[in-house]
N, CA, C and O atoms as a printed pandas DataFrame, in Angstrom:
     atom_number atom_name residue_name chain_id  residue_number  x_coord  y_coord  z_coord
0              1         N          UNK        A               1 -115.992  143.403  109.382
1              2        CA          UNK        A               1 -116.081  144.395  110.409
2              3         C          UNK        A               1 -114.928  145.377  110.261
3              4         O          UNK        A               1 -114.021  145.088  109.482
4              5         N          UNK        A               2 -114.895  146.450  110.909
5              6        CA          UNK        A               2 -114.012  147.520  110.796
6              7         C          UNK        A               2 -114.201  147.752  112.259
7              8         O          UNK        A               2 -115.265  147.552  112.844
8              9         N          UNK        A               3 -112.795  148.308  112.968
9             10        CA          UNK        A               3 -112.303  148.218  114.314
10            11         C          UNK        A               3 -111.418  149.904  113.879
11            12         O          UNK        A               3 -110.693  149.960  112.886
12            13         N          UNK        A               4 -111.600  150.897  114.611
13            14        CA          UNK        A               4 -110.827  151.739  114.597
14            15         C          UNK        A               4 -110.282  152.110  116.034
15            16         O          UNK        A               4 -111.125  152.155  116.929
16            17         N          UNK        A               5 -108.584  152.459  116.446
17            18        CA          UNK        A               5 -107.975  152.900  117.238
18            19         C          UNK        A               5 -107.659  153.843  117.226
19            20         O          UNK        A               5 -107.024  154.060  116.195
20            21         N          UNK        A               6 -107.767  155.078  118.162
21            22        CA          UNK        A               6 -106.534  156.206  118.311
22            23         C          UNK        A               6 -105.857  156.269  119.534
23            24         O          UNK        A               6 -106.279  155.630  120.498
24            25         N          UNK        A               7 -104.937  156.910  119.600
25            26        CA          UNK        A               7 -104.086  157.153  120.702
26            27         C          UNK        A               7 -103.060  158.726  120.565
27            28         O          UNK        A               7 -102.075  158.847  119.837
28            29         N          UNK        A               8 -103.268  159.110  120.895
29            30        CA          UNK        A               8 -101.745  160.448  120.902
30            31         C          UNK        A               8 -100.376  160.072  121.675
31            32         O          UNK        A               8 -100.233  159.139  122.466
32            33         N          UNK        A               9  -99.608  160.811  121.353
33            34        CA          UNK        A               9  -98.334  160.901  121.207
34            35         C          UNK        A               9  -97.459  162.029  121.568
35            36         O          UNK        A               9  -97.516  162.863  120.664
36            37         N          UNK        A              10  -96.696  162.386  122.489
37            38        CA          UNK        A              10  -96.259  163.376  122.977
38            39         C          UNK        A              10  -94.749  163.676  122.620
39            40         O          UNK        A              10  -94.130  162.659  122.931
40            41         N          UNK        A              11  -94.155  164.321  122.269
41            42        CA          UNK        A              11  -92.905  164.221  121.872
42            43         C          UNK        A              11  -92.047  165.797  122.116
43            44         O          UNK        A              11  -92.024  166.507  121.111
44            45         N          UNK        A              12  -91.366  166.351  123.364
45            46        CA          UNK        A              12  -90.956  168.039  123.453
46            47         C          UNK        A              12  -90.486  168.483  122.251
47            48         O          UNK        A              12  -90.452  169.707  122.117
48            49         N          UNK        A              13  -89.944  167.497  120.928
49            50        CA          UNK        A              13  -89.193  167.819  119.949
50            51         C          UNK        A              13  -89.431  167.074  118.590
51            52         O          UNK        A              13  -89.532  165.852  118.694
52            53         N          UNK        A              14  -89.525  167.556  117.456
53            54        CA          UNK        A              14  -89.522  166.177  116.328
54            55         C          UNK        A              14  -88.814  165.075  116.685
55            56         O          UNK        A              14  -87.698  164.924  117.182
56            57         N          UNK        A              15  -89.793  164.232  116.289
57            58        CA          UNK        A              15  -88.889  162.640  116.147
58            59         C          UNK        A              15  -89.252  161.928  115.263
59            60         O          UNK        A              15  -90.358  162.072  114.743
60            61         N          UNK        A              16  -88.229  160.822  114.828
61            62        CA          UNK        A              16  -88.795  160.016  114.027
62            63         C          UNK        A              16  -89.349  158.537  114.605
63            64         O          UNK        A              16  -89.492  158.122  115.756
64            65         N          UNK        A              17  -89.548  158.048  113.549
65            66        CA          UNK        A              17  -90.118  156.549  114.435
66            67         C          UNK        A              17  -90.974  155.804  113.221
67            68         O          UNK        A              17  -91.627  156.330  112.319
68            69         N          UNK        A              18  -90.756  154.446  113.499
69            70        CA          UNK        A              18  -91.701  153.487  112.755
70            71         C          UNK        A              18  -92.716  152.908  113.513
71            72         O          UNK        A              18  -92.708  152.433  114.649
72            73         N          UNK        A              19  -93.890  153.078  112.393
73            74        CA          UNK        A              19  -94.845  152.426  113.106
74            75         C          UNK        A              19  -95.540  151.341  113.202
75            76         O          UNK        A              19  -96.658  151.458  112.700
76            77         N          UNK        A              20  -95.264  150.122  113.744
77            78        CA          UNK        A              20  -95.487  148.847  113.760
78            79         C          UNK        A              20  -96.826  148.162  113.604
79            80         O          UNK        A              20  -96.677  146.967  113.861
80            81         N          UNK        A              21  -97.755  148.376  113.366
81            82        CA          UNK        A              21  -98.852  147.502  112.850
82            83         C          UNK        A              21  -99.372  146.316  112.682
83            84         O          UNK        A              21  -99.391  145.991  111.495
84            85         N          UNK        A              22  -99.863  145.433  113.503
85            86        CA          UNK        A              22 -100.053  144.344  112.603
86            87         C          UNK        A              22 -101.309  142.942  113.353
87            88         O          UNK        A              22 -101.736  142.898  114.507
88            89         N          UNK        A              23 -101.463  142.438  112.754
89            90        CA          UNK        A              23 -102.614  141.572  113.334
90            91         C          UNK        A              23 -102.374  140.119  113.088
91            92         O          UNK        A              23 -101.377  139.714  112.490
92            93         N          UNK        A              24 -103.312  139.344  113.563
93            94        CA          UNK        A              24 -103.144  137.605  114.063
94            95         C          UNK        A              24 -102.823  137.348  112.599
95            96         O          UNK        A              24 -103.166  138.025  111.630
96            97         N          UNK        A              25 -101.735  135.682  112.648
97            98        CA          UNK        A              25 -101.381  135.459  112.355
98            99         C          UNK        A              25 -102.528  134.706  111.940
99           100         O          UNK        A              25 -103.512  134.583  112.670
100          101         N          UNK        A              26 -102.399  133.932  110.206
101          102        CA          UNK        A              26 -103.838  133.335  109.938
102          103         C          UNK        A              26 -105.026  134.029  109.693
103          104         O          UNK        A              26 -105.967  133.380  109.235
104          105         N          UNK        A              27 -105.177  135.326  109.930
105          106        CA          UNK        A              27 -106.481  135.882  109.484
106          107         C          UNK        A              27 -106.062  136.629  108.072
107          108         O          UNK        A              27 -105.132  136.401  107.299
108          109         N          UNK        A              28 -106.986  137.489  108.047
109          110        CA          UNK        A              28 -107.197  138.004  106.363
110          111         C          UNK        A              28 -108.038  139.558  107.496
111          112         O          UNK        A              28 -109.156  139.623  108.007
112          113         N          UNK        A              29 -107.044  140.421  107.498
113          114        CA          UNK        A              29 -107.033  142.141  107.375
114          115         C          UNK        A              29 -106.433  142.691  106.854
115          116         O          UNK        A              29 -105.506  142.249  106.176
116          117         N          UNK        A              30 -106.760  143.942  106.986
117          118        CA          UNK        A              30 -105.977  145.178  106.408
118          119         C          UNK        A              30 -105.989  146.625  107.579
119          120         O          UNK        A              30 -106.840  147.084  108.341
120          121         N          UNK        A              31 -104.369  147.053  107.175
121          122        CA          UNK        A              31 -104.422  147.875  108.468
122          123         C          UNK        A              31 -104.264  149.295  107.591
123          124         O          UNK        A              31 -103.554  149.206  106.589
124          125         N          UNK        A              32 -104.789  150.427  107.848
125          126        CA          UNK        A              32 -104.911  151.997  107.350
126          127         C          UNK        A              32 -104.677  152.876  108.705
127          128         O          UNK        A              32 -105.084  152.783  109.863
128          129         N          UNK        A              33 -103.702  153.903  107.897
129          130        CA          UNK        A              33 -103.537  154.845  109.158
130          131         C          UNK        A              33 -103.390  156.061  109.124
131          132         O          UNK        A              33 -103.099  156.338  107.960
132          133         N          UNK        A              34 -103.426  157.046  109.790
133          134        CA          UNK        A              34 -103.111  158.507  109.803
134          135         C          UNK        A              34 -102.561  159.037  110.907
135          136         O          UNK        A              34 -102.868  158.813  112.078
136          137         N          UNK        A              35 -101.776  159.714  110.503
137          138        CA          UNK        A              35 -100.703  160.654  111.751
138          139         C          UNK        A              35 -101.351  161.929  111.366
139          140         O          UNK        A              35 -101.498  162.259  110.189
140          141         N          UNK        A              36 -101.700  162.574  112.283
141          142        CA          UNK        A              36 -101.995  164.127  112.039
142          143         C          UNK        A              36 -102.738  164.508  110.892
143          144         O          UNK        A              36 -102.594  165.515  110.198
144          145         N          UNK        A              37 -103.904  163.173  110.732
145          146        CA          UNK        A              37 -104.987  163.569  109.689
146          147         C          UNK        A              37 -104.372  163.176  108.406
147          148         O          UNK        A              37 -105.108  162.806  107.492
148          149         N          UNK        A              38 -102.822  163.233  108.221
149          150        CA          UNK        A              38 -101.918  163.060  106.966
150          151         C          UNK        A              38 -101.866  160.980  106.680
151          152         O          UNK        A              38 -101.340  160.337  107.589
152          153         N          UNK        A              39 -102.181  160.536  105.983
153          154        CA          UNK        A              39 -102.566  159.272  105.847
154          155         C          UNK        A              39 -100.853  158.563  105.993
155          156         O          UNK        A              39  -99.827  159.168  105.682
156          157         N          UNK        A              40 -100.902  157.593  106.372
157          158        CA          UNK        A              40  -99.326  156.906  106.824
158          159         C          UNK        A              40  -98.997  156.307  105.426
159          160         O          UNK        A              40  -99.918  156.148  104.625
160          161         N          UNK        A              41  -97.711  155.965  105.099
161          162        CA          UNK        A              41  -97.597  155.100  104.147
162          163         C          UNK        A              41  -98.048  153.939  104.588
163          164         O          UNK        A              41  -98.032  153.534  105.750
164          165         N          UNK        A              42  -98.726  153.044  102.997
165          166        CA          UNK        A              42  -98.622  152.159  102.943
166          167         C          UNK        A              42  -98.277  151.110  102.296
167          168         O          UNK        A              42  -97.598  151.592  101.389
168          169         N          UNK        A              43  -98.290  149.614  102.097
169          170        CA          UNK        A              43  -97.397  148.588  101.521
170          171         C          UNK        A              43  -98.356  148.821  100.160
171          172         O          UNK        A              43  -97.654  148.745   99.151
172          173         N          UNK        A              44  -99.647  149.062   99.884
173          174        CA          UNK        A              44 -100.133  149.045   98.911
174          175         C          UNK        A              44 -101.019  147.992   98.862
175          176         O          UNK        A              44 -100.695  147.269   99.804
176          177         N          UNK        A              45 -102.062  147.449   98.222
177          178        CA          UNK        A              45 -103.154  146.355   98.082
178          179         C          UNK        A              45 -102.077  145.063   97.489
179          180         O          UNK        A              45 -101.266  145.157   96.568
180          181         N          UNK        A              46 -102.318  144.092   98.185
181          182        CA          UNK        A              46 -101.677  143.009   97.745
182          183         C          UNK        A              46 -102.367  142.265   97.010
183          184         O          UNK        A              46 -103.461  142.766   96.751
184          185         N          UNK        A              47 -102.084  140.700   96.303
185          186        CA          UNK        A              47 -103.228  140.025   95.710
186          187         C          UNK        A              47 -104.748  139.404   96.428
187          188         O          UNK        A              47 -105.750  138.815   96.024
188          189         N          UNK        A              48 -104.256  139.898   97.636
189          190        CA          UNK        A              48 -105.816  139.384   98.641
190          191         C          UNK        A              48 -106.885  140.484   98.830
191          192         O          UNK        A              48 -108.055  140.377   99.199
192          193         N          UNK        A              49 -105.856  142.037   98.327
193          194        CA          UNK        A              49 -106.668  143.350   98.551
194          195         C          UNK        A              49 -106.438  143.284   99.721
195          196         O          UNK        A              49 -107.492  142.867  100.203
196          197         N          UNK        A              50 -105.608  143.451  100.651
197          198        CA          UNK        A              50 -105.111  144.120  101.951
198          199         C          UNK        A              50 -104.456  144.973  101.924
199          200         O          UNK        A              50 -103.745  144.812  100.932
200          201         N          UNK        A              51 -104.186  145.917  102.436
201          202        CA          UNK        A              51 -103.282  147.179  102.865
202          203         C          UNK        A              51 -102.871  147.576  103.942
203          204         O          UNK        A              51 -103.702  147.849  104.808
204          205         N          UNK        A              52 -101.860  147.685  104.134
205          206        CA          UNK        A              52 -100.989  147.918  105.307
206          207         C          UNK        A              52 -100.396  148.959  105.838
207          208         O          UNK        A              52  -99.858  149.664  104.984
208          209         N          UNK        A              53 -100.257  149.429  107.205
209          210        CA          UNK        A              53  -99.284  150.599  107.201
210          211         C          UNK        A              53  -97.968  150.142  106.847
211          212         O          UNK        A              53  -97.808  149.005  107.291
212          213         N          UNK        A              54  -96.585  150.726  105.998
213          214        CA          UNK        A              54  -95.670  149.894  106.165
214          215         C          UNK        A              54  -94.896  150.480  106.990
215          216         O          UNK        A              54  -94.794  151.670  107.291
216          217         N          UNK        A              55  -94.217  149.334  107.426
217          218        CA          UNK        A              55  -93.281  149.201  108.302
218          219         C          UNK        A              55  -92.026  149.639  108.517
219          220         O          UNK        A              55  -91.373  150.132  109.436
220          221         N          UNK        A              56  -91.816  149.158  106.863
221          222        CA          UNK        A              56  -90.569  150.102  107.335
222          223         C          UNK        A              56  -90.242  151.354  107.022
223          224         O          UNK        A              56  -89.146  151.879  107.215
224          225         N          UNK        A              57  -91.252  151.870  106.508
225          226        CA          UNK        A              57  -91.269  153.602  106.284
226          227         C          UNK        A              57  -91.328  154.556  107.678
227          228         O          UNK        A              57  -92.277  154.549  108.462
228          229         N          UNK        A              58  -90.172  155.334  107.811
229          230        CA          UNK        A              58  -90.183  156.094  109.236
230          231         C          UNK        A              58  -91.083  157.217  108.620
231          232         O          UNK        A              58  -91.191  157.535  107.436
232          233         N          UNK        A              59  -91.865  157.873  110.019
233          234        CA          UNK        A              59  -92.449  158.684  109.843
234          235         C          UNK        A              59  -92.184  159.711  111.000
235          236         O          UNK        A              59  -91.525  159.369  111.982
236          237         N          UNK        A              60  -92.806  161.219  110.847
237          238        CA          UNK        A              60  -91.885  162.164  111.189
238          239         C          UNK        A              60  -93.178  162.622  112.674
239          240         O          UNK        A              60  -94.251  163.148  112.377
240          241         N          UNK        A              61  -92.881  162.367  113.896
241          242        CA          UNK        A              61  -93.573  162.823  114.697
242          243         C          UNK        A              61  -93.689  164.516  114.998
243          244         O          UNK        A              61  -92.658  164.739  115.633
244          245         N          UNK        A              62  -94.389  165.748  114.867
245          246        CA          UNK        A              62  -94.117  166.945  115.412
246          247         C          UNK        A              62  -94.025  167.012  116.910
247          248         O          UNK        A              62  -94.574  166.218  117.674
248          249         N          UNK        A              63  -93.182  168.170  117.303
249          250        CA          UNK        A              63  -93.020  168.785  118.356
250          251         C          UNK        A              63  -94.621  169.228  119.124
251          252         O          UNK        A              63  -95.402  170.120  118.795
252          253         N          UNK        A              64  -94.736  167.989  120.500
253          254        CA          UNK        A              64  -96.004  168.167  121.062
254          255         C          UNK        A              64  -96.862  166.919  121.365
255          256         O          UNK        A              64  -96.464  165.975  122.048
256          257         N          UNK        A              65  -97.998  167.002  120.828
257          258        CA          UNK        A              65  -99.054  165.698  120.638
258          259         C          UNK        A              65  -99.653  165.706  119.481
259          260         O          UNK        A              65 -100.384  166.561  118.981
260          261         N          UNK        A              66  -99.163  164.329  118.946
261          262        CA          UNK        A              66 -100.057  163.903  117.574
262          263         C          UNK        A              66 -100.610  163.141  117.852
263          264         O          UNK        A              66 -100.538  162.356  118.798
264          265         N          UNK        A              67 -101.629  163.321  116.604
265          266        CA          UNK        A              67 -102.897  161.824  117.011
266          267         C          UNK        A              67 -102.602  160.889  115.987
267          268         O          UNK        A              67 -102.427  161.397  114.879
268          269         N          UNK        A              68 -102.504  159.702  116.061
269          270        CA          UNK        A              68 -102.169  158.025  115.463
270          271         C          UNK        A              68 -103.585  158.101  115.307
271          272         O          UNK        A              68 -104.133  158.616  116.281
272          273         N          UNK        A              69 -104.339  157.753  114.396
273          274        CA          UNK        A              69 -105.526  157.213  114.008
274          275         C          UNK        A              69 -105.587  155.774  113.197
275          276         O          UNK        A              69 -104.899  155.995  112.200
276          277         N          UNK        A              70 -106.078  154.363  113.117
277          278        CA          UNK        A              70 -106.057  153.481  112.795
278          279         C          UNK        A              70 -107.045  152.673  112.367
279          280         O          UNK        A              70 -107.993  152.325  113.071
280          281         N          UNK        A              71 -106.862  152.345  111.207
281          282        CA          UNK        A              71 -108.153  151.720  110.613
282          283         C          UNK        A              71 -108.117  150.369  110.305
283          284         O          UNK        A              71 -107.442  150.076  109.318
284          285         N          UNK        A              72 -108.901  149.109  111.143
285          286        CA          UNK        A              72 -108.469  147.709  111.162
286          287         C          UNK        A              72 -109.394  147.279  110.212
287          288         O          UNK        A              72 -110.482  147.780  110.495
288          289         N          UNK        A              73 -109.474  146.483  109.075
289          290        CA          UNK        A              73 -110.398  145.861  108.063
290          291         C          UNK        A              73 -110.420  144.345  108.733
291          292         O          UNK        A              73 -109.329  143.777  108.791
292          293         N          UNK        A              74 -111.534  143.678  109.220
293          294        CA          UNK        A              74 -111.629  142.686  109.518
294          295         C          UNK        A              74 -112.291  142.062  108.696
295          296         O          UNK        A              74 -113.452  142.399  108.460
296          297         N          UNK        A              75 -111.306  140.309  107.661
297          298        CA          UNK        A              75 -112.282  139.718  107.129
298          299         C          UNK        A              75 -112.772  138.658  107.729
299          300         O          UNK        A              75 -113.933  138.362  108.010
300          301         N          UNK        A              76 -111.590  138.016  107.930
301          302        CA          UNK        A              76 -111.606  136.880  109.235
302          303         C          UNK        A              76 -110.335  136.543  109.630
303          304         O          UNK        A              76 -109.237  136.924  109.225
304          305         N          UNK        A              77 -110.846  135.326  110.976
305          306        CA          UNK        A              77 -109.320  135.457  111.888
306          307         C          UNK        A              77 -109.935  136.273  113.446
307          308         O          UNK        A              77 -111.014  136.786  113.745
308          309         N          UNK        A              78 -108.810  136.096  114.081
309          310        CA          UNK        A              78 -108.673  136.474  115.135
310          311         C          UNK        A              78 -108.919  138.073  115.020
311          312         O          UNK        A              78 -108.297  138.634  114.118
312          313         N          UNK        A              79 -109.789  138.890  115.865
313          314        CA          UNK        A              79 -110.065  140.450  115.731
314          315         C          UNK        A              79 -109.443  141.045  116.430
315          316         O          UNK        A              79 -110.033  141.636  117.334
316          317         N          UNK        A              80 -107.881  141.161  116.318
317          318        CA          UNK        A              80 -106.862  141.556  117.679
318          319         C          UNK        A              80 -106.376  142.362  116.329
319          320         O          UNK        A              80 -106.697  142.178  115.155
320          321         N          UNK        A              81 -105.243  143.584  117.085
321          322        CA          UNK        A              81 -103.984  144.272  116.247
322          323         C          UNK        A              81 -103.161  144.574  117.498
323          324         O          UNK        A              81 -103.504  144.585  118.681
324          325         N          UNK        A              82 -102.230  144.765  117.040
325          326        CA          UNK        A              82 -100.818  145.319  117.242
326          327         C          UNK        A              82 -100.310  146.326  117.514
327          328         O          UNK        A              82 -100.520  146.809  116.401
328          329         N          UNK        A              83  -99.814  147.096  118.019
329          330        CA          UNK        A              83  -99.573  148.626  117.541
330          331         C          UNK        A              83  -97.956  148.693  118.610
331          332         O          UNK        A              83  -97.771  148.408  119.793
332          333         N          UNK        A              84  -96.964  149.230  117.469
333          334        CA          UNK        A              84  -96.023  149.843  118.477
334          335         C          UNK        A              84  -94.956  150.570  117.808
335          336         O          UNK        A              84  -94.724  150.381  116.614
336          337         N          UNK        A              85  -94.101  151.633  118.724
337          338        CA          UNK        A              85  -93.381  152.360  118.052
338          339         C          UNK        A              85  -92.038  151.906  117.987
339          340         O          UNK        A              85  -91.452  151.722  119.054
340          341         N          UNK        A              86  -91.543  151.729  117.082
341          342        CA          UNK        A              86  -89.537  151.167  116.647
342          343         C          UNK        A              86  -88.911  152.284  116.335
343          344         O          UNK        A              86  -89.087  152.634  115.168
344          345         N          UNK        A              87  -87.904  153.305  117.306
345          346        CA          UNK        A              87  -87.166  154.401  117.742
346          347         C          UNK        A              87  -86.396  153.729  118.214
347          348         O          UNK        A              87  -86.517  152.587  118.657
348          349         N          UNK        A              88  -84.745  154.995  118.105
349          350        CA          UNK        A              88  -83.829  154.155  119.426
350          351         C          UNK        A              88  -84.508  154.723  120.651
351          352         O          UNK        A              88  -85.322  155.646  120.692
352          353         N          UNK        A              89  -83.920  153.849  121.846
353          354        CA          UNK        A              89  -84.290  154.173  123.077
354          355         C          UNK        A              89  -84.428  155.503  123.527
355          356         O          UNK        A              89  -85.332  155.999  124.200
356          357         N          UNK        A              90  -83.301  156.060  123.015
357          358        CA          UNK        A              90  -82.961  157.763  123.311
358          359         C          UNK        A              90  -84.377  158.969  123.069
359          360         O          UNK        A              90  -84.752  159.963  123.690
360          361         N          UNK        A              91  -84.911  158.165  121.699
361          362        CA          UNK        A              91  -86.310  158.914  121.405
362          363         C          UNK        A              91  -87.319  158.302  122.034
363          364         O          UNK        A              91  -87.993  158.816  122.927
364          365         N          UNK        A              92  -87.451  157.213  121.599
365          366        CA          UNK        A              92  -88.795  156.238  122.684
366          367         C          UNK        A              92  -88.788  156.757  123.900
367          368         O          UNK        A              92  -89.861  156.835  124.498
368          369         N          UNK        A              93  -87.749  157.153  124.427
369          370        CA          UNK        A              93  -88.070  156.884  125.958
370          371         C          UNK        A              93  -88.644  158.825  126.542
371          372         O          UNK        A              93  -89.355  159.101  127.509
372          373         N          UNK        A              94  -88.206  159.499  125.850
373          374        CA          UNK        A              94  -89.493  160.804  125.686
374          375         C          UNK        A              94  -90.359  160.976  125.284
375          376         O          UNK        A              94  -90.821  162.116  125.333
376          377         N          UNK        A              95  -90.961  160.076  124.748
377          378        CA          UNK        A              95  -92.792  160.328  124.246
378          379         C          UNK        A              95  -93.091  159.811  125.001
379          380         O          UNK        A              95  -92.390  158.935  125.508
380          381         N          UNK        A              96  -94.497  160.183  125.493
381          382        CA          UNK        A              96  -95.624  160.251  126.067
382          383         C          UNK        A              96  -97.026  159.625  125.355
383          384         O          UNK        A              96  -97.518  160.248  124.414
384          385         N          UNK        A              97  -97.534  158.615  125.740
385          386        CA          UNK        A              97  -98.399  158.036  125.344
386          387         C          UNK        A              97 -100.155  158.018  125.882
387          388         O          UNK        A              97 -100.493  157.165  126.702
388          389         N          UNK        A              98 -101.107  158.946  125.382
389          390        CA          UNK        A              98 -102.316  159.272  125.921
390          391         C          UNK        A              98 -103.308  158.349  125.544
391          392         O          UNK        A              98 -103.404  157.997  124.369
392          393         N          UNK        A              99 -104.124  157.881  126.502
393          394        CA          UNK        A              99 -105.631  156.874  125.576
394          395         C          UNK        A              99 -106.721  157.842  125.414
395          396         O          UNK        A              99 -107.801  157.533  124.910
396          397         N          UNK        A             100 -106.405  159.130  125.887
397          398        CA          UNK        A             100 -107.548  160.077  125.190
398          399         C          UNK        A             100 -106.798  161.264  124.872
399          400         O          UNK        A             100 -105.619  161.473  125.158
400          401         N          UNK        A             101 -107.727  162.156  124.145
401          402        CA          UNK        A             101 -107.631  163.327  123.679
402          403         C          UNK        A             101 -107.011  164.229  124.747
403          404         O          UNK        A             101 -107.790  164.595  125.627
404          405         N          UNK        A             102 -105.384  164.771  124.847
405          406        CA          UNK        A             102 -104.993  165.655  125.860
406          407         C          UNK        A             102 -105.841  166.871  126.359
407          408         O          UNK        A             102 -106.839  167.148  125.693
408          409         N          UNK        A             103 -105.564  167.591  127.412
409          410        CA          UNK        A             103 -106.322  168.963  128.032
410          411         C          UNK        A             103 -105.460  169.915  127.238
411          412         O          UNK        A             103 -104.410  170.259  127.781
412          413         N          UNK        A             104 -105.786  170.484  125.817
413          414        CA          UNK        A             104 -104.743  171.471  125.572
414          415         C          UNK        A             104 -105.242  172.753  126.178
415          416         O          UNK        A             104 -106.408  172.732  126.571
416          417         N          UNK        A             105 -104.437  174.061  126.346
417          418        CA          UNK        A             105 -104.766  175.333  126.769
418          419         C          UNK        A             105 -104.747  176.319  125.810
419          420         O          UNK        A             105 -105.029  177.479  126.111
């Protein structure tokens, strides 16, 4: 199965930030992602053929709302993921987090 998430992201200014990813412990997925249509890094296909966003690659939020797009590969295991942002507090704590598409003008 395949499970896809989005969410936006609000930020008055660039920021950076990592993006945390990840699913049950014991299963067999793969996580794919895109910031602003631009595909996220990832860890690369391992010997099981999974792919990951990685983790510890920071990525560069723009000034405004971006869209997080997420692509869950389910082989088996538990059908849950993860998602969260690792910033210092100083940045975390100014973004803005939407479950839909903002009202832009």
């Amino acid at each position: 199965m395949v499970f896809y998430a989005a969410t936006w992201i609000y930020t008055p200014e660039p920021a950076e930030t990592k993006i945390m990813a990840d699913g049950p412990k014991g299963g067999h997925y793969g996580i794919r992602g895109w910031l602003n249509g631009k595909r996220l890094p990832s860890t690369g296909k391992d010997a099981e053929c999974r792919e990951m966003v990685d983790k510890d690659r920071t990525v560069k939020l723009d000034a405004g709302w971006n869209t997080l797009l997420l692509r869950y590969n389910h082989i088996y295991g538990a059908g849950a993921m993860t998602v969260r942002l690792d910033a210092p507090p100083e940045t975390l704590w100014k973004l803005k987090v939407a479950g839909s598409p903002p009202l832009t003008k």
